[in-house]
N, C-alpha and C positions, 0 to 999 in steps of 0.2 A: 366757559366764560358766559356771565350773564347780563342780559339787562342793557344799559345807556352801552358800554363799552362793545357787546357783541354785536348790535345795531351799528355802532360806527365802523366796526373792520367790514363790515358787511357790502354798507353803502357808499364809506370813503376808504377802502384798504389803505391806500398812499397815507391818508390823516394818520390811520390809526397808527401805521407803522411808525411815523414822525414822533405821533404821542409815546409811545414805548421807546424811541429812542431817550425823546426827553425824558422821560420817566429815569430811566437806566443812569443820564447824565447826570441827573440832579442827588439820585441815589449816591452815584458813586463820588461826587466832588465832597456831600456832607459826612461819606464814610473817611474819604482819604486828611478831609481839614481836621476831623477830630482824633486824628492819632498824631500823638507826639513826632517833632522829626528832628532827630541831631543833626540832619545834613541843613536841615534852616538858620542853624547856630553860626554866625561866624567866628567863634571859636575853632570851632571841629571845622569849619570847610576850609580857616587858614593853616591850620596846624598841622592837617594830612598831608598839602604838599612841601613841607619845610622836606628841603635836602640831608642827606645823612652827610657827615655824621651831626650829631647836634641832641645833646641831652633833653630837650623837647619833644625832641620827632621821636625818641626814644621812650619818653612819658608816654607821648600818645598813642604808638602802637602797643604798649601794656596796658591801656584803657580800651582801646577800641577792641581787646578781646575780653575786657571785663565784663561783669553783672554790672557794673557802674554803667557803661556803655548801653546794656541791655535795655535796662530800666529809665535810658535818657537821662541817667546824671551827669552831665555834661561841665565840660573846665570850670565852668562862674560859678557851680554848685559851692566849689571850693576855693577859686581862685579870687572870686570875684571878677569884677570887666562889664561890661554892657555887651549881649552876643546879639542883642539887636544893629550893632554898630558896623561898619563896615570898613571904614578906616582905626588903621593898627592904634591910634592914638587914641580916639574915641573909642575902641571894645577896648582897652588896657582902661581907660579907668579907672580907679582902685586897687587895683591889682598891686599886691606889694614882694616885694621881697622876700622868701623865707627867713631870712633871717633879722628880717623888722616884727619888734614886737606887735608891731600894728595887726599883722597879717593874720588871714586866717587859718595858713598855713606852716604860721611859728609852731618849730619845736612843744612849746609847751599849750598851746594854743588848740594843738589838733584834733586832742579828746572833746573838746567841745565842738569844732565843728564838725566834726561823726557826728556829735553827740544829739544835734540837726536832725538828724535819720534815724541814728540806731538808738535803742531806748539799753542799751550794753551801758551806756554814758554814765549812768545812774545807778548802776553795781561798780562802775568802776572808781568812780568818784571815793566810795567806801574803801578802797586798797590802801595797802600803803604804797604801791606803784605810784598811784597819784599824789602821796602827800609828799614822795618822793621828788616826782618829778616839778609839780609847783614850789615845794619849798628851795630846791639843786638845782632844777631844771636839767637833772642827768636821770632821771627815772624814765622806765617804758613808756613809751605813749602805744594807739593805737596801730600806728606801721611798723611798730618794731616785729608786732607777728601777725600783719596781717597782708605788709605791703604797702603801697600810698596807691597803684593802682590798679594791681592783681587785683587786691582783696581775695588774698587765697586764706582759709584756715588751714591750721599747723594739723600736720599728721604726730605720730607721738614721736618720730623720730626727730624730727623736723621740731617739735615742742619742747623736748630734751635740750635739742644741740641750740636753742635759743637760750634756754633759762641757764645755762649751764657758761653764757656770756658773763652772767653777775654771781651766779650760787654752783658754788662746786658739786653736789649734788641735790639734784631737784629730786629727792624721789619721792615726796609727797605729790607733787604736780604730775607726774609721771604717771601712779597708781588713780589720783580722781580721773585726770583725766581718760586711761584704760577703764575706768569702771562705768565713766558716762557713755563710753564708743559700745564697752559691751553692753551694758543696759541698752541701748537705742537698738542695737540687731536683736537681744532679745524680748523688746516692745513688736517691733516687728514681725518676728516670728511669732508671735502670738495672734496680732492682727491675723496673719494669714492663718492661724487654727481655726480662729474664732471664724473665722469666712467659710471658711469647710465644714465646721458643724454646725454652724447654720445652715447649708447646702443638704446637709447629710438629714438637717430637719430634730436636731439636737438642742433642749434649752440651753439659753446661752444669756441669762439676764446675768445671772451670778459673775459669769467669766466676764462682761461688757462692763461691770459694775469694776471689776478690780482691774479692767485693763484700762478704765477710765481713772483711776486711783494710781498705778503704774505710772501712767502721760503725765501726770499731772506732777507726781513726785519727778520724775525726767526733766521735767519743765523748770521746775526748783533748780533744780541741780545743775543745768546748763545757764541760768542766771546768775547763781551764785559764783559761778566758775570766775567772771570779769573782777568778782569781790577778792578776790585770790584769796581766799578763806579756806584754805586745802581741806579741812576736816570735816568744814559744812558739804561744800561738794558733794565728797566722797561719802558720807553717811546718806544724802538724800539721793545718792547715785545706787547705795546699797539697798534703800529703802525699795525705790525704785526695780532694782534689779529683783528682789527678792521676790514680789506681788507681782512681776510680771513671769519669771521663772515658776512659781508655785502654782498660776493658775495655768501655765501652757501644759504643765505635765498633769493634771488635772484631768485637763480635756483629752488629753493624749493618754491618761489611763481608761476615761469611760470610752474612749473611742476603740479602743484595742480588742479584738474580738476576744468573745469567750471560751475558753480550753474544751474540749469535750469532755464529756465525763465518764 
């Protein structure tokens, strides 16, 4: 330590130690005000301790182990309310009923308010799930495979025994979606080639070039997926898969020692 601050621990130690307490204070109060806090919501601090049983308290222990949770998307994201409020009547403001079309949690209503956050909204609008469910109001929305507040994504089995609620056999949904799961492990294992022959001190413009060309078909094909377009998917899932397969075995041939002779 140099200068004005070494001179003061010198001549006033008690000062200096006061000044690095306050230092520390002042540090730590502007660290802790600017992180988000769901415990300052009253939302979340009334709805933790609601008694079981009660379809509420039930909500919100499958939120409070969410990425909703995680990320501080908190009840008024969806419900609406005032979480500034403290009385039950004052935070319920607006808060409607699922089943008023008001709400922003109506049935047919819900793809739009995801749609808030997730930019899926905008592939899915293209479906016939949507023109389904706007036109009926009996088509898929988002919770039907996602949850209202897991927000879990469907495994294929779990994808299956969904679709298979309205279409006796999904097996076009079935096949994209197996071909986007494989594509992504085999993007993956490429990345980690391409990390090892770069290590090993191997050119690797080429293979960066077509694993960046891979991502990016990948990237297609999990947008598309919301469009329920089975055939686009699965062609940009293949597209994908192929450019990512072709350059791993690539690197995995020059990498392979050569035979004696």
């Amino acid at each position: 330590m140099h200068g004005l601050g070494a001179g003061l621990l010198r001549e006033h130690p008690v000062w200096g130690g006061r000044i690095f307490l306050i230092i520390g204070m002042v540090v730590g109060i502007l660290l802790f005000w600017s992180l988000p806090r769901a415990e300052a919501n009253s939302c979340v601090a009334c709805h933790k301790t609601l008694a079981d049983p009660s379809h509420v308290k039930h909500s919100f222990l499958e939120w409070e182990q969410s990425v909703h949770a995680r990320n501080q998307v908190t009840c008024n994201f969806c419900h609406g309310g005032d979480p500034s409020k403290a009385e039950k009547k004052e935070a319920h403001a607006g808060v409607l009923n699922s089943n008023n079309p008001k709400s922003r949690v109506y049935y047919q209503t819900i793809p739009k308010t995801c749609g808030a956050c997730h930019d899926q909204y905008q592939a899915f609008q293209q479906s016939r799930h949507y023109l389904m469910l706007q036109k009926t109001g009996k088509g898929p929305n988002c919770a039907t495979c996602h949850g209202a507040m897991a927000t879990k994504v469907l495994s294929l089995k779990e994808m299956q025994q969904t679709c298979t609620l309205c279409h006796s056999k999904p097996y076009q949904a079935y096949e994209a979606l197996a071909i986007v799961r494989k594509t992504a492990l085999s993007v993956a294992l490429l990345k980690d080639a391409l990390g090892a022959a770069k290590q090993a001190g191997s050119p690797v413009a080429a293979a960066e070039a077509e694993l960046g060309q891979a991502q990016a078909e990948l990237t297609q094909a999990k947008r598309a997926w919301h469009t329920f377009h089975m055939k686009e998917v699965f062609d940009k899932g293949i597209a994908a898969y192929e450019h990512a397969q072709a350059t791993k075995n690539e690197l995995d041939r020059v990498k392979a020692p050569r035979a004696s002779p």
